[in-house]
FIVO-627332 format. One line per field, with one value per atom (N, C-alpha, C, CB): residue number from 0; residue in three letters; atom name; x, y, z. Coordinates in Angstrom, 2 decimals. Each point is the difference from the previous one (the first is absolute). Glycine has a CB too. Example, Ala and Ser with C-alpha at 12.3 -4.5 7.8 and 13.67 -1.06 7.14 Angstrom:
# FIVO-627332
i = 0:0:0:0:1:1:1:1
aa = ALA:ALA:ALA:ALA:SER:SER:SER:SER
at = N:CA:C:CB:N:CA:C:CB
x = 13.19:-0.89:0.90:-1.89:1.54:0.82:-0.77:1.18
y = -5.69:1.19:1.20:-1.17:2.22:1.19:1.09:-0.63
z = 7.80:0.00:0.00:1.25:-1.97:0.06:0.73:-2.15
# end
This chain:
# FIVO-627332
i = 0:0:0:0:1:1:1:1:2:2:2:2:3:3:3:3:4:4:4:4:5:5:5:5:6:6:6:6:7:7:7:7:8:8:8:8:9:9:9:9:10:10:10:10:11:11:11:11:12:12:12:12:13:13:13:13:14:14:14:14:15:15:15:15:16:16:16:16:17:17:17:17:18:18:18:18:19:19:19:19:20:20:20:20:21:21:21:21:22:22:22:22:23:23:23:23:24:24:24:24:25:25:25:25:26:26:26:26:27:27:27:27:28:28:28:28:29:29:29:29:30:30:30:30:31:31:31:31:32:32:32:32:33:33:33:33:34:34:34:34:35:35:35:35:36:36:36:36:37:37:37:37:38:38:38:38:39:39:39:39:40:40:40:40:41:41:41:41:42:42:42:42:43:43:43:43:44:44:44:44:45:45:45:45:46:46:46:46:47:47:47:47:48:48:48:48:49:49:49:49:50:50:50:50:51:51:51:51:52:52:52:52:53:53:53:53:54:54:54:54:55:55:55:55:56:56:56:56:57:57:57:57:58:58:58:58:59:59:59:59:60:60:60:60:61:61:61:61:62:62:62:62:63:63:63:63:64:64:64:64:65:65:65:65:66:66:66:66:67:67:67:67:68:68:68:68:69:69:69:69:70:70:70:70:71:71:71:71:72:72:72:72:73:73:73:73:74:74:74:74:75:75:75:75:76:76:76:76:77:77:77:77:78:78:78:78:79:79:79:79:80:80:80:80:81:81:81:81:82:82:82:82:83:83:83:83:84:84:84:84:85:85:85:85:86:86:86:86:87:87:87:87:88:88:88:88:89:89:89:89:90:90:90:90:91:91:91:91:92:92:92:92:93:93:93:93:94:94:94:94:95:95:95:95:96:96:96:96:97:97:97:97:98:98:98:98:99:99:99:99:100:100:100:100:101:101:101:101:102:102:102:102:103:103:103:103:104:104:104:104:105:105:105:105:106:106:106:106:107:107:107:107:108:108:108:108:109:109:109:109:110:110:110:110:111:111:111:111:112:112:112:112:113:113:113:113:114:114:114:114:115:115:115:115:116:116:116:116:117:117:117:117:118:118:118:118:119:119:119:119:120:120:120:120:121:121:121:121:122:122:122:122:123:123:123:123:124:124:124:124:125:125:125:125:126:126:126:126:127:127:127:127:128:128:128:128:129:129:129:129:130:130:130:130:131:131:131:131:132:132:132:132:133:133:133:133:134:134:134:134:135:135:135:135:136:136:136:136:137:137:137:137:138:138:138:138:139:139:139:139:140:140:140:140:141:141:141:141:142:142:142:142:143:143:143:143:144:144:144:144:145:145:145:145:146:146:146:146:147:147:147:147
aa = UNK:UNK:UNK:UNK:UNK:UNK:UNK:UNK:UNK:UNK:UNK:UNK:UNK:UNK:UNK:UNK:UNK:UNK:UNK:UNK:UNK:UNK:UNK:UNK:UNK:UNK:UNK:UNK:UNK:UNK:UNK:UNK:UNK:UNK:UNK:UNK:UNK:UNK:UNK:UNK:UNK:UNK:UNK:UNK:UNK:UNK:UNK:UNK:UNK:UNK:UNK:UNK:UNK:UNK:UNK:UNK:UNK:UNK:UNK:UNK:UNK:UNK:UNK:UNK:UNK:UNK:UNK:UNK:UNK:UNK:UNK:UNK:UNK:UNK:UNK:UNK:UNK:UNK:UNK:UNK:UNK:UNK:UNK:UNK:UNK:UNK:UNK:UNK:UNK:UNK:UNK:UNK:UNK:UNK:UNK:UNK:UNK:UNK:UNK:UNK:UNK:UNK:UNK:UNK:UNK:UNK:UNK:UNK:UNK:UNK:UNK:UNK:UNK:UNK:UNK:UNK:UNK:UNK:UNK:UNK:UNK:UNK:UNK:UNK:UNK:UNK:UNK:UNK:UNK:UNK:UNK:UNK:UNK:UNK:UNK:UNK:UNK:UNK:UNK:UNK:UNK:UNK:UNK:UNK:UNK:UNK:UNK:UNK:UNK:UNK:UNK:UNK:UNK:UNK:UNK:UNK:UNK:UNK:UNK:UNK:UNK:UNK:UNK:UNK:UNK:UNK:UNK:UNK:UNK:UNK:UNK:UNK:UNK:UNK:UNK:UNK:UNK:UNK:UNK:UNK:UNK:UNK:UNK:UNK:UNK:UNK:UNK:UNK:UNK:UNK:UNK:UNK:UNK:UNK:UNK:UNK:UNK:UNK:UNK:UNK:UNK:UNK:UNK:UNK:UNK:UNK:UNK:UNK:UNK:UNK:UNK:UNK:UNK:UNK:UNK:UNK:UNK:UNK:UNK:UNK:UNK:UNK:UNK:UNK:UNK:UNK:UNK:UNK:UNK:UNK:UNK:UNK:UNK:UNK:UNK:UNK:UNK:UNK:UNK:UNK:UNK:UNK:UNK:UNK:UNK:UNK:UNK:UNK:UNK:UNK:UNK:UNK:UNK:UNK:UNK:UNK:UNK:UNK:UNK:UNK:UNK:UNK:UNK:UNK:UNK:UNK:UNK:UNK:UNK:UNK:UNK:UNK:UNK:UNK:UNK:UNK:UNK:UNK:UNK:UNK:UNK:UNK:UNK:UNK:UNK:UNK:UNK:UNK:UNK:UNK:UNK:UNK:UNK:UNK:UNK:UNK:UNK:UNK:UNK:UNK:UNK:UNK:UNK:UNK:UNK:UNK:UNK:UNK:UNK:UNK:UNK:UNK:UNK:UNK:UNK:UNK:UNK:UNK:UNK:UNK:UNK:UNK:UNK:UNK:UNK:UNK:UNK:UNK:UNK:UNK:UNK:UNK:UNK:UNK:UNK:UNK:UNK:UNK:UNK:UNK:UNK:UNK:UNK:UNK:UNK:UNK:UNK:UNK:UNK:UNK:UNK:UNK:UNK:UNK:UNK:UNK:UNK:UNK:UNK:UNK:UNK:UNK:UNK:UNK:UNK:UNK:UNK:UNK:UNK:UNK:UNK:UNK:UNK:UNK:UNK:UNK:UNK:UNK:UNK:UNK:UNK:UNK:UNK:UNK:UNK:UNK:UNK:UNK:UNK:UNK:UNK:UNK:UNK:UNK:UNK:UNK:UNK:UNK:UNK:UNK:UNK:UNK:UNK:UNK:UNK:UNK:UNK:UNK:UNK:UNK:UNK:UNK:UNK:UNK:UNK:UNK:UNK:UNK:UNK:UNK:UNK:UNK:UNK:UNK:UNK:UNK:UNK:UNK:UNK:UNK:UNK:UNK:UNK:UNK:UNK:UNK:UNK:UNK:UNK:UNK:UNK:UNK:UNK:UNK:UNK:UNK:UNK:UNK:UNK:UNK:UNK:UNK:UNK:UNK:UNK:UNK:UNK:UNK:UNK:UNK:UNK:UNK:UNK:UNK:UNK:UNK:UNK:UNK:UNK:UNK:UNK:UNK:UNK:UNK:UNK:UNK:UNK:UNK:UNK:UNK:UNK:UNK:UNK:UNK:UNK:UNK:UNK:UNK:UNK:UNK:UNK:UNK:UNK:UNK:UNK:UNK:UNK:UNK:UNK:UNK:UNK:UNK:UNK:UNK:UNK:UNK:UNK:UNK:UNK:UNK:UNK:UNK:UNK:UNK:UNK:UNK:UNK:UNK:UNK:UNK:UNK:UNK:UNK:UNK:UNK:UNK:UNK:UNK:UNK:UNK:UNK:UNK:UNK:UNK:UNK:UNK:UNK:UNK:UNK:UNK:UNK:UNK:UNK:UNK:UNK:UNK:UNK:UNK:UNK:UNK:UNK:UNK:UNK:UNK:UNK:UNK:UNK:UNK:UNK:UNK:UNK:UNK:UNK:UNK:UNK:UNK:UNK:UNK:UNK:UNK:UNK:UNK:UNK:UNK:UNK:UNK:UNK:UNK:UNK:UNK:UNK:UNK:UNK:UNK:UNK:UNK:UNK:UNK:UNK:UNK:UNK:UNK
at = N:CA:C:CB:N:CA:C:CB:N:CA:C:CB:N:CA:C:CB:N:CA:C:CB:N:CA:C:CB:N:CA:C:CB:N:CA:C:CB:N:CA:C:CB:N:CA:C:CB:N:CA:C:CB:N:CA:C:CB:N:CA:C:CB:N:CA:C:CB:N:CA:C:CB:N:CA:C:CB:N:CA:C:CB:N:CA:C:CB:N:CA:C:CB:N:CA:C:CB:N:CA:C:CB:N:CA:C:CB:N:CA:C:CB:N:CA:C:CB:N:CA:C:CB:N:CA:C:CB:N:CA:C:CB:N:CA:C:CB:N:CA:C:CB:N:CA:C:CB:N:CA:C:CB:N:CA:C:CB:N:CA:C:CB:N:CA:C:CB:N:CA:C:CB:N:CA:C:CB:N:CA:C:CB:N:CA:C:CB:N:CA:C:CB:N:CA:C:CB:N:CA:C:CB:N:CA:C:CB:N:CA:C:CB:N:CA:C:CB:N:CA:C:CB:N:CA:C:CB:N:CA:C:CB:N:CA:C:CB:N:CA:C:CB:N:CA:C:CB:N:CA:C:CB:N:CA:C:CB:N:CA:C:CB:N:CA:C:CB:N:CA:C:CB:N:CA:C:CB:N:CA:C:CB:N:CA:C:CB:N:CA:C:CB:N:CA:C:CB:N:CA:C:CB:N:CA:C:CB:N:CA:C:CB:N:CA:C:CB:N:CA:C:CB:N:CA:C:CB:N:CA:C:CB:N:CA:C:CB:N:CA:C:CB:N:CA:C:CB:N:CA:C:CB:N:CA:C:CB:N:CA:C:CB:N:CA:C:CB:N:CA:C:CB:N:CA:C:CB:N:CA:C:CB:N:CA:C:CB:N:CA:C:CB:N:CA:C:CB:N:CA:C:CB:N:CA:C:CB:N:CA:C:CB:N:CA:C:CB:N:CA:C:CB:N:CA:C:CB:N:CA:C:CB:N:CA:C:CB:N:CA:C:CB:N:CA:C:CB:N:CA:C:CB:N:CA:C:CB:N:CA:C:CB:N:CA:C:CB:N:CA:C:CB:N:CA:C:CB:N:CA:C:CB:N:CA:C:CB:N:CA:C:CB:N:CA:C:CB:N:CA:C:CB:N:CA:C:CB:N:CA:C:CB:N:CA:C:CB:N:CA:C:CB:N:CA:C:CB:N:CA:C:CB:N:CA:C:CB:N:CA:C:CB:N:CA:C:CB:N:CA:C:CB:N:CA:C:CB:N:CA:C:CB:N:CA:C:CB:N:CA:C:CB:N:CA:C:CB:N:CA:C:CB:N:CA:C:CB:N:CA:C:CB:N:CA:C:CB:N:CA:C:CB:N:CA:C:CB:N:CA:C:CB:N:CA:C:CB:N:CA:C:CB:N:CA:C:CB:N:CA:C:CB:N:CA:C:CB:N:CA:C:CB:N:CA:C:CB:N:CA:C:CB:N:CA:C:CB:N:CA:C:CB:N:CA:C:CB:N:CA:C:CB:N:CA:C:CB:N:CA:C:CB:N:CA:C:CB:N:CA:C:CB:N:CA:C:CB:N:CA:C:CB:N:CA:C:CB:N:CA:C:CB:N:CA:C:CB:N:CA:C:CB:N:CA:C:CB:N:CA:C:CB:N:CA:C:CB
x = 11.06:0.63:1.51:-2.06:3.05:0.88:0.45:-0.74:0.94:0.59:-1.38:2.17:-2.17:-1.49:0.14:-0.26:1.84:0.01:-0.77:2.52:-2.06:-0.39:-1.31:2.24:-3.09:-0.87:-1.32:1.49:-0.89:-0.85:0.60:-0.73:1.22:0.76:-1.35:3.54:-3.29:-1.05:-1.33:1.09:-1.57:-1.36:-0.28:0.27:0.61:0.19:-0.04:1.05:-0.22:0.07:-1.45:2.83:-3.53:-1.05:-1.00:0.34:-0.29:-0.76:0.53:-0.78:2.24:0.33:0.26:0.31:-0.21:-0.04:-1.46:2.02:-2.67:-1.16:-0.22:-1.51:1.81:-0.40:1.34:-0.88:2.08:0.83:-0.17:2.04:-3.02:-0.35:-1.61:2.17:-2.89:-0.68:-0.08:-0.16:1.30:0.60:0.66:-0.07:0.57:0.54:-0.86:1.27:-2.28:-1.07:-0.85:0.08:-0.74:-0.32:1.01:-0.70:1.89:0.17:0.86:-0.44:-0.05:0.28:1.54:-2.17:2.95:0.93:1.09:-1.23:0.31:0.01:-0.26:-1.39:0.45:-0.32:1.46:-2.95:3.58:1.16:0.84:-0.51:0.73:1.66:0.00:-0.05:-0.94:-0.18:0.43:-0.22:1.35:1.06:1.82:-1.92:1.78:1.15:0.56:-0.30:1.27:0.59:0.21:0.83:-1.95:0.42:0.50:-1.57:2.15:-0.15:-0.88:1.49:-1.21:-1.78:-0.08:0.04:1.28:0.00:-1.63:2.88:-2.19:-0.43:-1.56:3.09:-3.49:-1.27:-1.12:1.11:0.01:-0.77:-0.19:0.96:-0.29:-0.24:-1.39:2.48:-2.36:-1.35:-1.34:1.62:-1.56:-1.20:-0.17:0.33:0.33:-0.12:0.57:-1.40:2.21:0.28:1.14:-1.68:2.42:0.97:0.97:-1.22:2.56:0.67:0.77:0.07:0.32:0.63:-1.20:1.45:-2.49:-1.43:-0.39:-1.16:1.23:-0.43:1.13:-1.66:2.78:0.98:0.14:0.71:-0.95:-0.43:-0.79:0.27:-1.87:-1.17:0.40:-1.26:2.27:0.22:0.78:-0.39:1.94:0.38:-0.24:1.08:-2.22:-0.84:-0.52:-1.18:0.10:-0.35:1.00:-1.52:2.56:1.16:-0.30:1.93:-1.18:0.16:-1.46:1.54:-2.19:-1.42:-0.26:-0.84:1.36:0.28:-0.86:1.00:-1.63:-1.02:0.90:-2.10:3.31:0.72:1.27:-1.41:2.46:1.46:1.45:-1.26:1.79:1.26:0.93:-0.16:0.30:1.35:0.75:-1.35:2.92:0.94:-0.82:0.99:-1.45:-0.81:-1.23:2.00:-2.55:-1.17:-1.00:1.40:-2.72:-0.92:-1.31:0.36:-0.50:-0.24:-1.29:2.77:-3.30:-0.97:0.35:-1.20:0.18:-0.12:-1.14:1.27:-1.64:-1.65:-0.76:0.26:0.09:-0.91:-0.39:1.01:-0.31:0.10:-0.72:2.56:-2.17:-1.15:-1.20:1.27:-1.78:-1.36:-0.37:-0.04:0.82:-0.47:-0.17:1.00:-1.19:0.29:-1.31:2.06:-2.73:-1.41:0.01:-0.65:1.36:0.13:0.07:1.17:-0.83:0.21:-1.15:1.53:-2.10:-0.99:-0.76:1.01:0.13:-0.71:0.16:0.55:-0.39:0.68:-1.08:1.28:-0.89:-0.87:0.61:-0.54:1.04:0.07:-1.47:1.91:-3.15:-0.51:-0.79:0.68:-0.13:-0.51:0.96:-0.85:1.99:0.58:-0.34:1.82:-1.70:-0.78:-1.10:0.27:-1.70:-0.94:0.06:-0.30:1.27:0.42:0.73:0.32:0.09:0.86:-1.03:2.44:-3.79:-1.11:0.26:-1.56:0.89:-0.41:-1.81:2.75:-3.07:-1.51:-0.18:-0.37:1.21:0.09:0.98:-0.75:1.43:1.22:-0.53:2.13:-0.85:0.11:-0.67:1.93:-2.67:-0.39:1.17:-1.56:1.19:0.33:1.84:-2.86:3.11:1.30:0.97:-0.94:0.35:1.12:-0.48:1.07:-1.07:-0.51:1.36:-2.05:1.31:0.68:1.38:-2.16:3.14:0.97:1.00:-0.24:0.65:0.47:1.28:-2.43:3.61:1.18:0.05:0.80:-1.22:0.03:1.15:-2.88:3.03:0.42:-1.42:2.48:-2.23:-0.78:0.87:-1.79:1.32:0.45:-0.25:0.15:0.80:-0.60:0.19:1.52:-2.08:0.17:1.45:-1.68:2.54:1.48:0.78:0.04:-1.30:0.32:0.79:0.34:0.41:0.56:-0.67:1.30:-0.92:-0.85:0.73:-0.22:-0.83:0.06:-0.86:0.30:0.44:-0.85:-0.88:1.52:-3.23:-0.55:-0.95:-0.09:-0.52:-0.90:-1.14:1.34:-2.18:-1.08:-1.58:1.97:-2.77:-1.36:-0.72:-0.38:0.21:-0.90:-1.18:0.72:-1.15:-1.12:-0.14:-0.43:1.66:0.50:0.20:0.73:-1.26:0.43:1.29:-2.12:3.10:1.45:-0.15:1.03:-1.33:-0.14:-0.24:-0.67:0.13:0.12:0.66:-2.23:2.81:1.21:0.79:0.63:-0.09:0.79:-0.76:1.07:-2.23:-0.76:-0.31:-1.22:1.27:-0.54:1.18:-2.08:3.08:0.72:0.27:0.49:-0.34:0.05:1.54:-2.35:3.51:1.43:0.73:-0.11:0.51:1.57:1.06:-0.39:1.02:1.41:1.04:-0.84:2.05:0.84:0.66:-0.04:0.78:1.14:0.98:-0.69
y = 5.74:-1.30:0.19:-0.90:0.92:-0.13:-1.44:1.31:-1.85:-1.77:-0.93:-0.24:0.51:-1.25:-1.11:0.56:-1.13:-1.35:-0.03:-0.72:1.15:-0.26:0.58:-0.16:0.96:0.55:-2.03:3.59:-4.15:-0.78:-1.52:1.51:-1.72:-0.91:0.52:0.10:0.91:0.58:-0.83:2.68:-2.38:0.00:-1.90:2.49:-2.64:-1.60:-0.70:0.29:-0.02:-0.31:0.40:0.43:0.75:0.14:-1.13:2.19:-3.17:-1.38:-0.67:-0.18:0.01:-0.67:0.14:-0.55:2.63:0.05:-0.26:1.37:-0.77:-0.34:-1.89:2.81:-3.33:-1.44:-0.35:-0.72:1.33:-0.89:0.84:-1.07:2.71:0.11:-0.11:1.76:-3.13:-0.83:-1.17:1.11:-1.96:-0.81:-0.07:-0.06:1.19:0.44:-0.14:1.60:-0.90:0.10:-1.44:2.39:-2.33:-1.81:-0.71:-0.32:0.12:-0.72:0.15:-0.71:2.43:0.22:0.09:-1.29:1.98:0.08:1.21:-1.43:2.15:1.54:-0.64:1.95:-2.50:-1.01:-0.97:-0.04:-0.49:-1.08:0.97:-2.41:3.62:1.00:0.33:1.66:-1.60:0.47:1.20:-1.87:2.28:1.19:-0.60:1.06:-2.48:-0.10:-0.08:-1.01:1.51:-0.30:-1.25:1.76:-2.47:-1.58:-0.40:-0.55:-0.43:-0.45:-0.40:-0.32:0.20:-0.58:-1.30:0.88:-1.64:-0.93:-0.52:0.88:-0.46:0.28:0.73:0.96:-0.18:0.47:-1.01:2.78:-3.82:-0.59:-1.34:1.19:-1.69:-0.90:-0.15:0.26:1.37:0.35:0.18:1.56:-1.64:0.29:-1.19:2.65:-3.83:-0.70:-0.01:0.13:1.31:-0.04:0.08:0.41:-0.58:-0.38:1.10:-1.49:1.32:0.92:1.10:-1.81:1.14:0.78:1.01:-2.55:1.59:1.01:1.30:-2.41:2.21:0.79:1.42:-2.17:1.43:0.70:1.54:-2.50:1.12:1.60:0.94:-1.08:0.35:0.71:1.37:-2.44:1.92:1.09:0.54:-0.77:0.90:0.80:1.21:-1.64:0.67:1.31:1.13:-1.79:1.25:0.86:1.14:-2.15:1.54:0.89:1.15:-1.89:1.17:1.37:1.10:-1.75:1.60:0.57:0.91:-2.33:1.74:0.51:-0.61:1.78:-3.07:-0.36:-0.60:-0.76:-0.09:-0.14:0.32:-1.11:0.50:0.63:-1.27:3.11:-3.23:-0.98:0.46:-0.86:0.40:0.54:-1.73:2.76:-2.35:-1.27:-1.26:0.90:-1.14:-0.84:-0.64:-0.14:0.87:0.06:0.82:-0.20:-0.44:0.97:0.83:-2.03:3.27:0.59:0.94:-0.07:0.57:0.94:0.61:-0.01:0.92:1.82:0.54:-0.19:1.09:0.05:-0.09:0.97:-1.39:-0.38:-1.57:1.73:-2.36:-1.48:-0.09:-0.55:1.66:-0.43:0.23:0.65:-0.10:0.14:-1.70:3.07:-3.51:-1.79:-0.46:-0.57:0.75:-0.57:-0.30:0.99:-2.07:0.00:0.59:-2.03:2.18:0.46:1.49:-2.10:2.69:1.45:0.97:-0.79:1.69:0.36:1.03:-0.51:0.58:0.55:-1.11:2.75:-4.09:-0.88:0.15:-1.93:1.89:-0.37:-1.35:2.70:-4.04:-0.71:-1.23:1.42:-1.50:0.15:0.88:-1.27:2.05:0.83:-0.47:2.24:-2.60:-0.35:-1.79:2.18:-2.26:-1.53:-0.02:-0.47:0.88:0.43:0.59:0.26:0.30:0.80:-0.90:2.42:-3.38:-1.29:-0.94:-0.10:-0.22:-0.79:0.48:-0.45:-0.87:0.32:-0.24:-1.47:1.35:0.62:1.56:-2.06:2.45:1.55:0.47:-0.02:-0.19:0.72:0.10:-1.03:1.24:-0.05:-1.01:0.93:-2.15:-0.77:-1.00:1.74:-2.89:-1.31:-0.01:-0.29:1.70:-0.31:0.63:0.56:-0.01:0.15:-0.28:1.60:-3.36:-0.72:-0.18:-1.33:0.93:0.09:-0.81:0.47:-0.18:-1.12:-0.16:0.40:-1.52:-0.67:-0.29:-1.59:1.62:-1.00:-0.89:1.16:-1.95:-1.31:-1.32:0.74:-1.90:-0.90:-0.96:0.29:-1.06:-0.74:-0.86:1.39:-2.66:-1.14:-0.64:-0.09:-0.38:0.43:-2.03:3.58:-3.98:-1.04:-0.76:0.89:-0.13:-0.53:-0.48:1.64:-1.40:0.16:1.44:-2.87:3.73:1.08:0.92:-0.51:1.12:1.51:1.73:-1.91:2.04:1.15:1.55:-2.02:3.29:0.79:0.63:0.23:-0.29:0.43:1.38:-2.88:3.79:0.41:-0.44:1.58:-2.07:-0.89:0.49:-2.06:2.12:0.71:-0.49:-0.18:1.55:-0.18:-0.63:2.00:-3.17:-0.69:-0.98:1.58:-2.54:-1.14:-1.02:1.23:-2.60:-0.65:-0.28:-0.94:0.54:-0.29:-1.16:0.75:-1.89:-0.97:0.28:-0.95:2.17:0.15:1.42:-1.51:1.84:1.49:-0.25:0.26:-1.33:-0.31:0.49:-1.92:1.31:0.03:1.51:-2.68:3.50:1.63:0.80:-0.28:0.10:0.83:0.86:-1.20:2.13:1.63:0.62:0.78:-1.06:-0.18:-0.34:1.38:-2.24:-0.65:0.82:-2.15:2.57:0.81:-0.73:1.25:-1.64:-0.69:0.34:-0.51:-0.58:0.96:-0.16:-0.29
z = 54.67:-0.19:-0.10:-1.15:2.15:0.54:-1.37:3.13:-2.72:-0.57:-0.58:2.30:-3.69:-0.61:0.57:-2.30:2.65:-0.02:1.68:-1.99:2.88:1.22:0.17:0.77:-1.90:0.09:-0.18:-1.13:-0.21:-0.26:0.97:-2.66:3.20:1.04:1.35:-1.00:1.22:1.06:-0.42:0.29:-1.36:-0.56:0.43:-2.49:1.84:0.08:0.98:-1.35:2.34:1.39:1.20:-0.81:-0.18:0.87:0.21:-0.60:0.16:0.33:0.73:-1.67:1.94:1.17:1.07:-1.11:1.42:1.13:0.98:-0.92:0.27:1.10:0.08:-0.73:-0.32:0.07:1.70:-3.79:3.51:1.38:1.23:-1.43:1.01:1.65:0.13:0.62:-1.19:0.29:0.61:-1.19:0.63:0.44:1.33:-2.08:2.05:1.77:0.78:-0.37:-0.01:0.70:0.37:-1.12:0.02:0.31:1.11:-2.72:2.33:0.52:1.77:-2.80:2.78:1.48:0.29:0.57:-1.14:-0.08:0.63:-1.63:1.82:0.54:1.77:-2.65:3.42:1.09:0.19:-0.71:-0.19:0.39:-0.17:-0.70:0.71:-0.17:1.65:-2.95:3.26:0.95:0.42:0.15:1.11:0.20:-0.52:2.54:-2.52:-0.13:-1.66:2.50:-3.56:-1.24:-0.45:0.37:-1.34:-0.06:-1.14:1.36:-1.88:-1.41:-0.39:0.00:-1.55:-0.89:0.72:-2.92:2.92:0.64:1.06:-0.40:1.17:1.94:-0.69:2.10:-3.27:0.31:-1.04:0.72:-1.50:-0.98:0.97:-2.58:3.47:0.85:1.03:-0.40:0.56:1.06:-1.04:2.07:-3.14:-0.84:-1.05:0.29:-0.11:-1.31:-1.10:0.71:-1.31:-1.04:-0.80:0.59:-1.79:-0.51:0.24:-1.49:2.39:0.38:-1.17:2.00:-2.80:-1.75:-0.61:-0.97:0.75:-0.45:1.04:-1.02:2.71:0.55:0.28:0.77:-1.09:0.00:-0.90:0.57:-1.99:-1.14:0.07:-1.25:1.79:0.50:0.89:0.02:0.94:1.07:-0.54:1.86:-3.16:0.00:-1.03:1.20:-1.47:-1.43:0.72:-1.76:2.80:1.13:1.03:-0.21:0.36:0.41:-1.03:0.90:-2.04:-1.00:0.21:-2.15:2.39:0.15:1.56:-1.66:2.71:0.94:0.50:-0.39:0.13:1.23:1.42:-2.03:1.53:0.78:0.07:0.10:0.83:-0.45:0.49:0.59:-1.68:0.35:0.80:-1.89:3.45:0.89:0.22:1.75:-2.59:0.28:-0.82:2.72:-4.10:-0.31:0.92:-1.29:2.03:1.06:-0.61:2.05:-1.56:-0.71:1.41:-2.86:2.82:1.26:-0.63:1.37:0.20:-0.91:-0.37:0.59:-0.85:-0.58:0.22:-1.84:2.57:-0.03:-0.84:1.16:-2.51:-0.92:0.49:-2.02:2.36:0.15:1.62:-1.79:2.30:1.38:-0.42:1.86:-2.96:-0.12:-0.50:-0.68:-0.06:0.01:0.96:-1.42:2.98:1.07:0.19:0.79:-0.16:0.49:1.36:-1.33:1.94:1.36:-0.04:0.74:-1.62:-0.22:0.26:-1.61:2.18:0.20:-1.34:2.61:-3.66:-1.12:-1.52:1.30:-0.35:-1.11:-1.28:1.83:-3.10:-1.33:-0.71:-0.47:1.23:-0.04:-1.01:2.20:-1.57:-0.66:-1.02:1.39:-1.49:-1.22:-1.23:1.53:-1.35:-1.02:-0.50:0.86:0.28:-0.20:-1.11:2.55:-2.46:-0.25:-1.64:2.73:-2.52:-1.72:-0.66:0.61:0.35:-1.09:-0.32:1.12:-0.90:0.03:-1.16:2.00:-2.28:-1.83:0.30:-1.90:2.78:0.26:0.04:1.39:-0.62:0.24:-0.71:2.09:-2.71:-0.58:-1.56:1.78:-2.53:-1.44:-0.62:0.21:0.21:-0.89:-0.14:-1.05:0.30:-0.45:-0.27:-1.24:0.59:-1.17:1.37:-3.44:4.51:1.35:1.07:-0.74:0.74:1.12:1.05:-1.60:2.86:0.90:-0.29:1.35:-1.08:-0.25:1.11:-2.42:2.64:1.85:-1.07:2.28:-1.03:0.17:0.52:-0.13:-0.69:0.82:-0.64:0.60:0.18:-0.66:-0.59:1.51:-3.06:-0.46:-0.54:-0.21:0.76:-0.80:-1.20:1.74:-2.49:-1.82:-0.03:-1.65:0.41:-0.31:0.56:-1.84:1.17:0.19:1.50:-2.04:3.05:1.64:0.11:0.56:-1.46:0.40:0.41:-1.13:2.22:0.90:-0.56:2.88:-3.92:-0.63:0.75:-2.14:1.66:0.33:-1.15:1.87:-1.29:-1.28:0.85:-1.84:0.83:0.37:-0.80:0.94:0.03:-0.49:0.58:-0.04:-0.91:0.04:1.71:-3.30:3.47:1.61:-0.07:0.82:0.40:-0.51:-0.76:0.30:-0.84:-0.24:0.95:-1.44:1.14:1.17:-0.47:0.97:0.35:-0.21:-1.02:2.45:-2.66:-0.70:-1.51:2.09:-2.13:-1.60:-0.53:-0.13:1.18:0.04:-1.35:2.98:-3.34:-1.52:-0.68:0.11:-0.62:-1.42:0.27:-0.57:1.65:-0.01:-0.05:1.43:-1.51:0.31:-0.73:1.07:-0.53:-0.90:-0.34:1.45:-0.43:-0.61:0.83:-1.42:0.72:0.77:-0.05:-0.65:1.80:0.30:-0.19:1.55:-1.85:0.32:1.08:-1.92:2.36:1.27:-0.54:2.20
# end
């Protein structure tokens, strides 16, 4: 143990990395990078989801090396071609599959999407909200609100 502090920061963070390269996954994100360097922008447009949230998602994953920031662009890495469904050794769904909360960890690390949900107030928030909810009752389930 080099540094406690970054030792227990690690520990901590180990729940959210696999939760945002689930989310990648789900939501096919590794498929919209394609060959060319895009913004979260440009990749949250092609997938549905909240460009700020997917943003963080991807640059946690950077730090990790699944992917890599060139010029605020986000590009592969051959870790990130293995998300590819087109890839001929993709484990795309396998991660999928491990984010099920049928197949995965159980209940307390259910699948969780970026999505937009509309809350009482008409405002469009980003939540991660329990897989297997209908959108209509995504509020009363929700598991945490991010701010932006």
């Amino acid at each position: 143990m080099e540094n406690p502090a970054n030792d227990v920061i690690e520990l901590t963070m180990s729940y959210a990395v696999p939760r945002c390269l689930h989310v990648v996954a789900e939501l096919g994100i590794a498929d919209a990078l394609e060959e060319t360097p895009r913004t979260a922008a440009e990749l949250a447009m092609k997938a549905g989801a909240n460009p700020d949230a997917l943003a963080r998602a991807l640059r946690l994953l950077c730090a990790y090396g699944v992917f890599e920031m060139k010029d605020g662009r986000f590009a592969h890495t051959p870790t990130s071609r293995l998300l590819r469904s087109d890839h001929p050794q993709s484990i795309r769904s396998f991660v999928r599959m491990i984010g099920n909360p049928a197949k995965g960890a159980g209940k307390r690390s259910s699948c969780c999407n970026i999505r937009y949900v509309r809350e009482k107030h008409h405002r469009v928030r980003l939540c991660l909200a329990e897989r297997g909810s209908t959108w209509r009752s995504i509020p009363r389930k929700v598991v945490f609100l991010m701010k932006r």
